[in-house]
BANUSE-164305 format. One record per residue (C-alpha): x, y, z; chain; residue number from 1. Coordinates in Angstrom, 2 decimals. Layout:
<rs>
@xx->X	yy->Y	zz->Z	chaine->A	num->NUM
...
</rs>
This chain:
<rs>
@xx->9.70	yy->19.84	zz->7.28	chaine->A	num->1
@xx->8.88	yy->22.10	zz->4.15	chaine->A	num->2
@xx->8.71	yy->20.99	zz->0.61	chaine->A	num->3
@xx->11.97	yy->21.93	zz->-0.37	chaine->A	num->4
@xx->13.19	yy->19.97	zz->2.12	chaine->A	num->5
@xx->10.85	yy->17.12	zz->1.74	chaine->A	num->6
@xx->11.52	yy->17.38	zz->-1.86	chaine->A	num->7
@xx->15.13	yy->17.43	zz->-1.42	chaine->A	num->8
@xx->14.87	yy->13.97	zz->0.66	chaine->A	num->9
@xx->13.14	yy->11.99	zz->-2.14	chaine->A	num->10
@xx->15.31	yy->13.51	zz->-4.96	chaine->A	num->11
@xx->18.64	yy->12.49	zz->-2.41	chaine->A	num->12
@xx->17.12	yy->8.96	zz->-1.29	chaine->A	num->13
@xx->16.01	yy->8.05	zz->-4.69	chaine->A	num->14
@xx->19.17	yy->8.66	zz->-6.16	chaine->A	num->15
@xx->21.84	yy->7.18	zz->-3.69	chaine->A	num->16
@xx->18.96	yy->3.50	zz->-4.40	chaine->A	num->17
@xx->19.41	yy->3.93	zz->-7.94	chaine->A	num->18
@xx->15.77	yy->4.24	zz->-8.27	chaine->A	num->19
@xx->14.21	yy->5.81	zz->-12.00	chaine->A	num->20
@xx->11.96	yy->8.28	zz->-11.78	chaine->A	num->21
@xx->9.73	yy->5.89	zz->-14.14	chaine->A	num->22
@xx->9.95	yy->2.63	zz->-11.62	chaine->A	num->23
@xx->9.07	yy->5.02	zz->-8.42	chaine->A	num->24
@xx->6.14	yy->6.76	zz->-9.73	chaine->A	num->25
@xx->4.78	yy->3.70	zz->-11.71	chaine->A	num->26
@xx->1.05	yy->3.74	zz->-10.87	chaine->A	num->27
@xx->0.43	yy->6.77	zz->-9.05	chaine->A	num->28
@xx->1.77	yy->9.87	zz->-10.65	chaine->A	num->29
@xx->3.32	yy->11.41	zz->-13.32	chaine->A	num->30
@xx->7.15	yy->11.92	zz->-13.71	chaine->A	num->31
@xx->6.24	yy->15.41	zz->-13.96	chaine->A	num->32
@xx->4.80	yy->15.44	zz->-10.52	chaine->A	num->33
@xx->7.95	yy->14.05	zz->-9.17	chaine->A	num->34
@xx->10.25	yy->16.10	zz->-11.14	chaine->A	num->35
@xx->7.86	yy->19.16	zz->-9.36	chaine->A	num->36
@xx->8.36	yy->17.80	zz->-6.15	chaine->A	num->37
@xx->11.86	yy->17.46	zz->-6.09	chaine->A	num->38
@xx->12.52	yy->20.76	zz->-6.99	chaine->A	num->39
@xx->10.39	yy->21.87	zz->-4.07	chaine->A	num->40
@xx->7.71	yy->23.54	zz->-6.39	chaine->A	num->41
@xx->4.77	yy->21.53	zz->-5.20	chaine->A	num->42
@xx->3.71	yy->19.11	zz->-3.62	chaine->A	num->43
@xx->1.66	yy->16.14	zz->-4.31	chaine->A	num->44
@xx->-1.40	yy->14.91	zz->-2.76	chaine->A	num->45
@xx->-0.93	yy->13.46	zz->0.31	chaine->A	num->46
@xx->-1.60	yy->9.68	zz->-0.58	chaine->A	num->47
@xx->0.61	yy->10.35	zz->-3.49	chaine->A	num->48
@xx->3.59	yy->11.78	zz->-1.38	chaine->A	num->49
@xx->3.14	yy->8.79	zz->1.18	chaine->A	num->50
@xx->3.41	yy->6.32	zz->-1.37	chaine->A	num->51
@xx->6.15	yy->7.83	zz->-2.95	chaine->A	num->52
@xx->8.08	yy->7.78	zz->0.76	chaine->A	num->53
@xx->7.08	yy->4.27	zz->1.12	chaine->A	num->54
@xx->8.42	yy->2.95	zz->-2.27	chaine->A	num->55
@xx->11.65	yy->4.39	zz->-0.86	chaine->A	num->56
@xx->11.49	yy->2.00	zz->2.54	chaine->A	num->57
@xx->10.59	yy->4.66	zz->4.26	chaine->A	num->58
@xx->8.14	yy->5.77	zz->7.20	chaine->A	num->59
@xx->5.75	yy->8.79	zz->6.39	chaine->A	num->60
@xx->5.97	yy->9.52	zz->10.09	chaine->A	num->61
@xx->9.32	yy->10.86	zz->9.45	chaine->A	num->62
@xx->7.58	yy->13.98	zz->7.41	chaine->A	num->63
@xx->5.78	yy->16.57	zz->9.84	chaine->A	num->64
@xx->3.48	yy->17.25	zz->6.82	chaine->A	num->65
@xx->0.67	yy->19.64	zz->6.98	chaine->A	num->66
@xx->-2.46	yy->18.70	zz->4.86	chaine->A	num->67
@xx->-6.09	yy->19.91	zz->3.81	chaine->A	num->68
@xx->-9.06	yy->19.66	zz->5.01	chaine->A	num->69
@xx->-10.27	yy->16.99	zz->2.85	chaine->A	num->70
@xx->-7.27	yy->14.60	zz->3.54	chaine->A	num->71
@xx->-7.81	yy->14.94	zz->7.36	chaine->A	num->72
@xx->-11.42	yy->14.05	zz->6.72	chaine->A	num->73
@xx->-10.00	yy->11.15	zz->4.74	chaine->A	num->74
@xx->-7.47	yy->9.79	zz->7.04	chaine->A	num->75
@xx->-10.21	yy->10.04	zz->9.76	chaine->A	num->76
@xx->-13.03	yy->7.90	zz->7.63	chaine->A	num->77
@xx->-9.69	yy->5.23	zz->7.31	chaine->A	num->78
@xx->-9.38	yy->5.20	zz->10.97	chaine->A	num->79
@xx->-13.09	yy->4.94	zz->11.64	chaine->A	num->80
@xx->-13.04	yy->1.57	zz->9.21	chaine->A	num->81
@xx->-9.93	yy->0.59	zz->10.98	chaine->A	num->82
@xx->-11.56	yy->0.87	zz->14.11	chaine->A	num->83
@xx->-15.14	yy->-0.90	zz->13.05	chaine->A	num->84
@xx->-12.96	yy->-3.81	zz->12.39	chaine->A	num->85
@xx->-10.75	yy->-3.98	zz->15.04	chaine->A	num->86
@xx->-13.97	yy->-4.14	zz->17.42	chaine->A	num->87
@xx->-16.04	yy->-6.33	zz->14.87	chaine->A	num->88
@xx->-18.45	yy->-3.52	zz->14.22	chaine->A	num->89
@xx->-18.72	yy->-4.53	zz->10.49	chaine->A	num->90
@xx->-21.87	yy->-2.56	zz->10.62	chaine->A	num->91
@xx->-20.58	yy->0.24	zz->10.76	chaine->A	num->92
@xx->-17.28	yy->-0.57	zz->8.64	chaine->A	num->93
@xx->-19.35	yy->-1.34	zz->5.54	chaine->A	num->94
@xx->-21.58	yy->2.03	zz->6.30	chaine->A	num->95
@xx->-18.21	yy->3.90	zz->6.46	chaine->A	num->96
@xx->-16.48	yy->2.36	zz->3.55	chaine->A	num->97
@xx->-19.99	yy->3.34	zz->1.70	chaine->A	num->98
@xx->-19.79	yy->7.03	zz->3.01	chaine->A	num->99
@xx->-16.42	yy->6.54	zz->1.41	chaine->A	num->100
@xx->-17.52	yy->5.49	zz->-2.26	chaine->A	num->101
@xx->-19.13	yy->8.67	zz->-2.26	chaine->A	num->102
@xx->-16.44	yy->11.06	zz->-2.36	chaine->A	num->103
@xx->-14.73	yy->12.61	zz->-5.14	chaine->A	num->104
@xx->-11.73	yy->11.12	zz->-4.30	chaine->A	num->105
@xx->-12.89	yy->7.72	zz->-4.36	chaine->A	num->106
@xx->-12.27	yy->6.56	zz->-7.98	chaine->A	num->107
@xx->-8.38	yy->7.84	zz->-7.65	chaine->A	num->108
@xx->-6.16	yy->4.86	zz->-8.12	chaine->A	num->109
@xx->-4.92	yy->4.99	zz->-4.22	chaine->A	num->110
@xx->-8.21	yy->5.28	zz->-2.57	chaine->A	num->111
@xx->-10.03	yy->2.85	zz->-4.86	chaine->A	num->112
@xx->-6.92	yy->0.68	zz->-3.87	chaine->A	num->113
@xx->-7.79	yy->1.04	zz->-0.47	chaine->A	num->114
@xx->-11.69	yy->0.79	zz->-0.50	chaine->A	num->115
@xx->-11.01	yy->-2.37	zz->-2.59	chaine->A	num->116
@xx->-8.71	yy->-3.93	zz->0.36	chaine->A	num->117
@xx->-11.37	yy->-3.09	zz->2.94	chaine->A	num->118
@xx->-14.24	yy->-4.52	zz->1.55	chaine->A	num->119
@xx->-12.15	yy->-7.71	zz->0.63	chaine->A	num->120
@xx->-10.88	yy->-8.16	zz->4.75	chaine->A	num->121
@xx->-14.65	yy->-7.39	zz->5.08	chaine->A	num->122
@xx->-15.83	yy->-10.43	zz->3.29	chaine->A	num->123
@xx->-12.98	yy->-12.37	zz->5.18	chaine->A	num->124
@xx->-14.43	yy->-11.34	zz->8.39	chaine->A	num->125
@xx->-18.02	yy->-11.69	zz->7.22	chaine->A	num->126
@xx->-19.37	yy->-14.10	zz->4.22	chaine->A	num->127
@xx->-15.68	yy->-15.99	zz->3.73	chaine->A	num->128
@xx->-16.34	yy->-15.39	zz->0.28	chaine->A	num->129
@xx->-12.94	yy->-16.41	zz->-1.21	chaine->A	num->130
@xx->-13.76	yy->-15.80	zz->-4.77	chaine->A	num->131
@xx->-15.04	yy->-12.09	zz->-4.38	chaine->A	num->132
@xx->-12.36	yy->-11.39	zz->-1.47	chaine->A	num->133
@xx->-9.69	yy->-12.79	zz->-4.09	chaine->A	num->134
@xx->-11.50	yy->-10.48	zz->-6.93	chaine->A	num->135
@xx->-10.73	yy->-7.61	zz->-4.98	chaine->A	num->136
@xx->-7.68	yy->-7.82	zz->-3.80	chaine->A	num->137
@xx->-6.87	yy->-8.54	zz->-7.44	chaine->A	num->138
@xx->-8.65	yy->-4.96	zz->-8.28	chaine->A	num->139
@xx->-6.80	yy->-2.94	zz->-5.23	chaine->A	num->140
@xx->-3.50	yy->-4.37	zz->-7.09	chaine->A	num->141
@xx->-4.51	yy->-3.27	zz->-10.21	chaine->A	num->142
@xx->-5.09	yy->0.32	zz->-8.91	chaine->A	num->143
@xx->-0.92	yy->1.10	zz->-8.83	chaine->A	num->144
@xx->1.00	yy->-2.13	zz->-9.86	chaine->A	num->145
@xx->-1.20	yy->-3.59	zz->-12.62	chaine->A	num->146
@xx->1.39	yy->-6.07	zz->-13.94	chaine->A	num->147
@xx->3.39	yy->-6.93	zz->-10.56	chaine->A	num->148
@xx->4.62	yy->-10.61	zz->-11.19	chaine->A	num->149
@xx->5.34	yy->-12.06	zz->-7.56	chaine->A	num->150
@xx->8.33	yy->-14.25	zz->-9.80	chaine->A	num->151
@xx->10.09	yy->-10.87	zz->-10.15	chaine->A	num->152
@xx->9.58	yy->-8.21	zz->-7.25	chaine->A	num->153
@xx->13.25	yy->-6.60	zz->-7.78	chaine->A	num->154
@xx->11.24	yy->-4.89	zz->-10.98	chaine->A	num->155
@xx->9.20	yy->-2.75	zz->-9.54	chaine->A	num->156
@xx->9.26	yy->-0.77	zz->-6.18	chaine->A	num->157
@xx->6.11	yy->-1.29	zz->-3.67	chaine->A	num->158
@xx->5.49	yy->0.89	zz->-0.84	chaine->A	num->159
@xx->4.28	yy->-0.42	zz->2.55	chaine->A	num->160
@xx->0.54	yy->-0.26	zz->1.46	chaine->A	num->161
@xx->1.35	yy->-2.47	zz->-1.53	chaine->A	num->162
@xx->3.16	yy->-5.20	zz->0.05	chaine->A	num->163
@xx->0.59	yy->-5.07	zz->2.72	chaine->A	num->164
@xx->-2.15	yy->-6.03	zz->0.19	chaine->A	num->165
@xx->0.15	yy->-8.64	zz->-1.83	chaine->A	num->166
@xx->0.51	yy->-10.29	zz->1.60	chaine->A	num->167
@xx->-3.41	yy->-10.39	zz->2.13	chaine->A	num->168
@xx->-3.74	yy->-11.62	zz->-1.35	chaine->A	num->169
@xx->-1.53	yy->-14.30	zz->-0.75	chaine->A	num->170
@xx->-2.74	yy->-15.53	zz->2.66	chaine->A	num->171
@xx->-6.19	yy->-15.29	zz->0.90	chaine->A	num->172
@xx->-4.69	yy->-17.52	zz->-1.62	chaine->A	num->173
@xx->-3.99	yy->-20.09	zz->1.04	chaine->A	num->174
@xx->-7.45	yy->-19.84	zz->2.82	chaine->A	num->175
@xx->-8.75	yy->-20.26	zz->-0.30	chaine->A	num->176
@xx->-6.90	yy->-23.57	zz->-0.82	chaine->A	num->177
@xx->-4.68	yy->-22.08	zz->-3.84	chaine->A	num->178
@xx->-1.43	yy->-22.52	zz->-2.03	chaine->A	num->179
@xx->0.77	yy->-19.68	zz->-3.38	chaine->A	num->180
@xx->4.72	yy->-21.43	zz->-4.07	chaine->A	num->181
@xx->6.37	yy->-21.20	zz->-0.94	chaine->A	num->182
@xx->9.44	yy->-19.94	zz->-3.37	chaine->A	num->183
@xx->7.46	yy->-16.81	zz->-4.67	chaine->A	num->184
@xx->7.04	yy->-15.72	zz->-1.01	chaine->A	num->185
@xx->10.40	yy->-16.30	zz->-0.35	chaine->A	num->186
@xx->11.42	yy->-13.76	zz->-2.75	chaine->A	num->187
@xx->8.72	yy->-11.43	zz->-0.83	chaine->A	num->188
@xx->10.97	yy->-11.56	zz->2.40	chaine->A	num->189
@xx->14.07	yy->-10.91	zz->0.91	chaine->A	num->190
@xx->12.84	yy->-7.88	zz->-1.35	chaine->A	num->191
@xx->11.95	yy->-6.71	zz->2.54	chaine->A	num->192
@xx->15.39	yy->-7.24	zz->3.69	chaine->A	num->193
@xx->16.98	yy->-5.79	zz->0.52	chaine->A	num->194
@xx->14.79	yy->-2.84	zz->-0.09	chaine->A	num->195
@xx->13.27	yy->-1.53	zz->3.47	chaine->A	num->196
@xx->16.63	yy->0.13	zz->5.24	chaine->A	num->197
@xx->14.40	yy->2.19	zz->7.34	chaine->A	num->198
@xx->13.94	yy->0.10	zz->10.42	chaine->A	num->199
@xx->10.28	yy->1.49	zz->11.22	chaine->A	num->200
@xx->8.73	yy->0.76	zz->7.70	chaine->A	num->201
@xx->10.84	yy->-2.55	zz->7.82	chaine->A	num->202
@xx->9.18	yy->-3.85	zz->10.77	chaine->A	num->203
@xx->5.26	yy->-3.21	zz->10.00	chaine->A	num->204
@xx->5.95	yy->-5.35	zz->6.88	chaine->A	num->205
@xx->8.76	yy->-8.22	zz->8.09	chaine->A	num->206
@xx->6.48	yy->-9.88	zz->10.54	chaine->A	num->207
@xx->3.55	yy->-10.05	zz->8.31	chaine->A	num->208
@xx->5.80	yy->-11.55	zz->5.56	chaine->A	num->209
@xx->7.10	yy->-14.18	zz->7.72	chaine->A	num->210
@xx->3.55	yy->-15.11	zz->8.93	chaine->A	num->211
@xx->2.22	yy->-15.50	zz->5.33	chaine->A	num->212
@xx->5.48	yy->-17.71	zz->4.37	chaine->A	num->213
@xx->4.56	yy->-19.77	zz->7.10	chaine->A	num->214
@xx->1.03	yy->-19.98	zz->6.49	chaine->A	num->215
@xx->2.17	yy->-21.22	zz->2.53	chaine->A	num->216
@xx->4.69	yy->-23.86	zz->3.89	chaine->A	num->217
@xx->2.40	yy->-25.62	zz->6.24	chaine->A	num->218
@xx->-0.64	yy->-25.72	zz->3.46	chaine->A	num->219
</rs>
């Protein structure tokens, strides 16, 4: 898919939701970049772009998008952190997340976001340091939706990375002995159902959503 077409698909999809341009690129870009991109003039970095498809509900494996260099390195240091912590190598997730503090890119609002959410589910796995896991996960929201209120989720749009981390903040919540209202994560679940039509981006979030409402009732 090229960028006119790519660019065409955000302009149509963001239009037939009713979305602003204001309330989709909150956070992460410009309106200016988005006006660019739906034109088909340019497009965005590749974190941008994805977050901008997942604000819409959908998957960014629909795009066959060809990136630089420096993103592939990127999206290969995620999966190597990803990895460390699937097998329990914190070790070597904490070296890589380092290696990743050390890159230009680090300080931009959506990888700070992320390094931010990895060292948090690092201290889960590691120290169970609530009050420095809960700092961060408080910073990584900062990064894009600084003044999300989880009373009013219909005002803002979150992609799939962004609900991801409000779930881990909440569950973290819970661990920490905060319990979250059950209500507030009720409204969670149904901005899933209302705003995630794409069945693929619905699912990696639905489940998760659930869990956490579970975890809240029972604490």
């Amino acid at each position: 898919m090229d960028k006119q077409m790519i660019g065409k698909m955000i302009n149509h999809e963001r239009i037939r939701q009713k979305i602003s341009p204001d309330i989709l690129v909150h956070g992460i870009c410009s309106v200016p970049v988005l006006k660019r991109l739906e034109r088909g003039e340019r497009l965005p970095d590749y974190f941008v772009l994805e977050r901008l498809v997942e604000r819409l509900g959908k998957s960014i494996n629909k795009l066959d998008y060809l990136y630089s260099q420096a993103t592939y390195e990127i999206h290969f240091l995620r999966e190597s952190i990803e990895n460390n912590l699937e097998q329990k190598n914190f070790t070597g997730m904490a070296d890589a997340l380092t290696h990743y503090e050390t890159l230009p890119e680090a300080r931009f609002p959506l990888h700070w976001q992320y390094i931010c959410k990895m060292r948090a589910v690092l201290l889960q796995e590691t120290a169970q340091t609530h009050a420095q896991s809960l700092f961060l996960l408080e910073e990584a929201l900062r990064q894009t939706v600084p003044d999300f209120d989880l009373k009013e989720p219909d005002r803002f749009r979150l992609g799939e990375g962004e609900l991801v981390l409000v779930l881990i903040l909440l569950q973290e919540q819970v661990d920490a002995g905060l319990s979250p209202a059950v209500t507030d994560a009720e409204k969670l679940v149904h901005y899933i159902e209302h705003c995630y039509q794409d069945e693929e981006a619905r699912a990696n979030v639905y489940s998760k959503a659930v869990w956490v409402l579970g975890s809240i009732a029972l604490a």
